[in-house]
C-alpha positions in Angstrom: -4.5 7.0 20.2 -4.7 3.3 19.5 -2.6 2.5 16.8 -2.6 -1.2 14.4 0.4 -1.7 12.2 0.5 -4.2 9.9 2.5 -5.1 6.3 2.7 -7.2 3.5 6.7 -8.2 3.8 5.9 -10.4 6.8 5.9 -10.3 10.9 9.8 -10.7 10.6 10.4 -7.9 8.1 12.8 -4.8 8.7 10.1 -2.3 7.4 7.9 -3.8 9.8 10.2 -3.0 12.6 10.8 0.8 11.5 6.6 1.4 11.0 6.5 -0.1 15.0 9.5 3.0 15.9 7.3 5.6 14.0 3.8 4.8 15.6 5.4 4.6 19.0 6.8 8.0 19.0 2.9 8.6 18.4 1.2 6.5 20.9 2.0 3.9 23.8 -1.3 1.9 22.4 0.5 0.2 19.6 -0.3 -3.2 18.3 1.2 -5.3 15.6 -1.0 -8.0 13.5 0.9 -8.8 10.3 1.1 -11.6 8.0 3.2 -14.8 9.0 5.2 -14.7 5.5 5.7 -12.3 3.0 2.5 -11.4 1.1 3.9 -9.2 -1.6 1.5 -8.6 -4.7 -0.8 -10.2 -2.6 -3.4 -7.1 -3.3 -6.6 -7.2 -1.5 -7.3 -10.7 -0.9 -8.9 -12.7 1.6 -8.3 -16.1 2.8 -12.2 -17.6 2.5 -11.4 -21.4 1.8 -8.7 -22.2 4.8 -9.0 -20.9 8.4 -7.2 -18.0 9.4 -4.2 -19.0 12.1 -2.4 -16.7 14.6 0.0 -16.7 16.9 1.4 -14.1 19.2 5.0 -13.2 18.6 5.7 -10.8 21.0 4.5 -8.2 23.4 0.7 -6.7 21.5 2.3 -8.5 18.0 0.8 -11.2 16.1 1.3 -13.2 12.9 -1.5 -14.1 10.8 -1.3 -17.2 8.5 -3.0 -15.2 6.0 -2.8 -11.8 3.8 -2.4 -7.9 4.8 -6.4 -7.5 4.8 -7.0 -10.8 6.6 -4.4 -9.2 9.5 -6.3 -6.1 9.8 -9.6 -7.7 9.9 -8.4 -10.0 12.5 -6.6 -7.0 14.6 -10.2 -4.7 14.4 -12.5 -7.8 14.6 -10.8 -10.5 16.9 -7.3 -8.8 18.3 -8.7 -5.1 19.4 -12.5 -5.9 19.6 -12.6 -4.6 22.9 -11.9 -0.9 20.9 -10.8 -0.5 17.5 -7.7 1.3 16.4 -7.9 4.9 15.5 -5.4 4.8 13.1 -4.0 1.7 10.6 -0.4 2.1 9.5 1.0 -0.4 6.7 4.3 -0.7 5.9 7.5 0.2 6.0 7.3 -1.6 2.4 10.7 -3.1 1.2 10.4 -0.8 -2.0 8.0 1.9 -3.5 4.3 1.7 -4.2 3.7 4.1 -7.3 1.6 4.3 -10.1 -0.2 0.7 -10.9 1.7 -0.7 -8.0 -1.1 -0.1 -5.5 -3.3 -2.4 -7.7 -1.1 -5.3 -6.8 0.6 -3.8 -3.5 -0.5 -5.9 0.2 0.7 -2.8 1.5 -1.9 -0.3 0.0 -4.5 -3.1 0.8 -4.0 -3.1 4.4 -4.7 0.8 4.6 -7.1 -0.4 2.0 -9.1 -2.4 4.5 -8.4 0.1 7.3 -10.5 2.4 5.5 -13.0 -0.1 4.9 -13.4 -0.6 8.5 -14.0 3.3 9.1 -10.3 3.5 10.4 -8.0 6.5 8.8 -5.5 4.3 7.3 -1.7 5.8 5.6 0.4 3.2 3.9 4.0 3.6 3.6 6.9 2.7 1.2 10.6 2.9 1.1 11.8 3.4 -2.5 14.9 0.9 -2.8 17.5 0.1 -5.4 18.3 3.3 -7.4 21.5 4.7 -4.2 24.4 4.2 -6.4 26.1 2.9 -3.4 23.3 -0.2 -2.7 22.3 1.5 0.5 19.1 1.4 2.2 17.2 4.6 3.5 15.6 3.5 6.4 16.3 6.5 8.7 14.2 8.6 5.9 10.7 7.1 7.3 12.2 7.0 10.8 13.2 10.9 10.5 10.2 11.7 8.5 6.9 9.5 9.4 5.8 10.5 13.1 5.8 14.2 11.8 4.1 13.5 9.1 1.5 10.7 10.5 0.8 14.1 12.8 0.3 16.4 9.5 -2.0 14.0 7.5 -4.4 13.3 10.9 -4.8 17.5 11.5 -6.6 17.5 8.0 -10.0 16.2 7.3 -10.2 12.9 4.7 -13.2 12.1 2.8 -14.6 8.8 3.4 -13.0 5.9 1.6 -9.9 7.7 1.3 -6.6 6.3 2.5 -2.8 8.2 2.0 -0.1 6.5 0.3 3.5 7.7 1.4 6.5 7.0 -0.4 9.8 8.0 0.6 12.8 8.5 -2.0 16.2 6.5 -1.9 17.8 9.3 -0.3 19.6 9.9 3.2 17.3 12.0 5.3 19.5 15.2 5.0 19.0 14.8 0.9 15.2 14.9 0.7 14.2 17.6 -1.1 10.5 18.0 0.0 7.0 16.6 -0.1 4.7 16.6 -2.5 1.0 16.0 -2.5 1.1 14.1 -5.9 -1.6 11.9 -7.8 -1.0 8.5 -8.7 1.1 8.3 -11.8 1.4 5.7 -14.7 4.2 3.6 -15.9 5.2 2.3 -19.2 4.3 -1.0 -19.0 6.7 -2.4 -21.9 8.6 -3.3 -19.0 6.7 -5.7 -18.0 8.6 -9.3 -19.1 8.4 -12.7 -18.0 11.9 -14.7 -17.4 11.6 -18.4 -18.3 14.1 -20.4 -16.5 14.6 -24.2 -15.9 14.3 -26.6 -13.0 17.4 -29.4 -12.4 15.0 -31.8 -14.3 14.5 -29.5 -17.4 11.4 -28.2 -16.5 10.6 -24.6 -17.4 9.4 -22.2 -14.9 8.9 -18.4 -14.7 9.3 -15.0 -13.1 7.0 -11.7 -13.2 9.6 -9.1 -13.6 10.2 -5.5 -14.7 13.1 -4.1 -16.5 14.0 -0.7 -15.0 14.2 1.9 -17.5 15.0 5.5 -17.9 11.7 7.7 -17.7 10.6 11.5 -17.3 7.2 11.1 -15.3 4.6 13.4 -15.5 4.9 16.7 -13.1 2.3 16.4 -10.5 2.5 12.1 -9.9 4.0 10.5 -7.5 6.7 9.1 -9.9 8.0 12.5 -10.6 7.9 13.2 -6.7 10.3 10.3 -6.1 12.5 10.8 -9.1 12.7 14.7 -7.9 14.2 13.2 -4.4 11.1 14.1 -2.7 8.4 12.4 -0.5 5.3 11.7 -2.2 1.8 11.3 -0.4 -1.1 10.4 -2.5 -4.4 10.4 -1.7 -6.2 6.8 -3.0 -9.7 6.9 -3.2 -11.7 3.5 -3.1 -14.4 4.7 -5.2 -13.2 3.3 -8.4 -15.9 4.7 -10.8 -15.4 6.9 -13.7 -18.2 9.5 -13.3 -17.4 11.2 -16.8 -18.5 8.1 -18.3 -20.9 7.0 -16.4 -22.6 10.1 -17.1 -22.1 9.3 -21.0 -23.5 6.2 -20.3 -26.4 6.9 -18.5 -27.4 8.8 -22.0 -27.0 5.8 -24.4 -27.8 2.7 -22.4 -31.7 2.0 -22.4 -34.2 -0.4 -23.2 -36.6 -0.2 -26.2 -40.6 -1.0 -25.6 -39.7 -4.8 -26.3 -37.5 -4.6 -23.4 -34.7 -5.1 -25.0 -31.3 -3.1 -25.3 -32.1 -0.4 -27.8 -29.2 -0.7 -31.1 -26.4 1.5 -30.5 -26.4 4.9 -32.3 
């Protein structure tokens, strides 16, 4: 099995390092293409007005001067066009992908493209900053992720589906389970921006969250992680709503002027 890892925290990124020890107790045929700096919120984007730059880094790694999706184009297209990958793994992310954070999350995007490309793709995510202690898990995906790569690939995925694992902030020993969960939904009044200022006065700001109490729904993969248990979600790239779609279908028409009939 040919395996492409990639990330959105950057060819010199910890995470990065523990996703290359979990593929390799899959396959011998591992590569590494992942962005030269840390591409974090970067989503799904493309780099269309500069060239894309790479450079290799090590034995089968390489850095791409561009975003998660750009590396996993460039590791299919350019990298391993003699034979594509069977399998795309993003990640170890430095910190969880739940809820709305795979609209924003590099991470989810390279899977994202991976599945694009017709290549089962399973993003991962380490959960960080809730151990009361400030320690980080990363023997949890180490322990967990080569079994469980194995358990998602024996089941059949629709097309245009892509897994997204997150592990809790717990020692291996203390995880309680997994959980096939949906993706969840935060409350947003979190959300804040910080103003600060610059030596010279100037103001300048920060995206941010506030981290709040909460009691996710059952089923989601928020209430996976705060039950201490590894969540894997199934994403599906078909973003349409069908229920309303439907509805529409019934109300949007033209009248015999050709025009867009009054609603009612």
């Amino acid at each position: 099995m040919r395996i492409l890892v990639t990330n959105d925290d950057g060819a010199g990124a910890h995470g990065l390092s523990v996703l290359h020890q979990i593929a390799r107790q899959l396959s011998d045929d591992v590569w590494i293409v992942a962005p030269e700096t840390n591409q974090s919120g970067a989503s799904h984007a493309l780099t269309l007005q500069v060239p894309l730059r790479y450079r290799e880094v090590g034995e089968r790694a390489f850095a791409v001067r561009g975003t998660p999706a750009d590396c996993v184009i460039m590791g299919v297209k350019h990298v391993l066009k003699d034979r594509a990958p069977d399998l795309v793994l993003s990640g170890v992310n430095h910190g969880a992908n739940l809820a709305e954070d795979v609209t924003y999350s590099g991470t989810i995007a390279g899977a994202m493209e991976g599945t694009l490309l017709g290549i089962r793709s399973i993003a991962m995510s380490l959960t960080i900053g809730f151990d009361p202690e400030g320690k980080q898990h990363w023997k949890t995906p180490l322990t967990y992720g080569a079994r469980l790569v194995e358990q998602l690939l024996a089941n059949d995925w629709p097309a245009g589906t892509l897994m997204n694992v997150n592990y809790p902030d717990l020692a291996p020993g203390d995880v309680r389970g997994i959980a096939a969960t949906r993706q969840g939904r935060r409350d947003q009044g979190g959300l804040k921006i910080e103003e600060r200022s610059d030596t010279w006065g100037t103001p300048y700001f920060w995206v941010g969250f506030s981290h709040r109490r909460s009691d996710p729904v059952e089923g989601t993969d928020l209430r996976a992680i705060a039950d201490g248990m590894i969540s894997v979600t199934p994403l599906y790239l078909n973003l349409t709503h069908e229920a309303t779609r439907e509805a529409l279908g019934q109300t949007l028409a033209l009248d015999g002027a050709g025009r867009l009939k009054d609603a009612g």
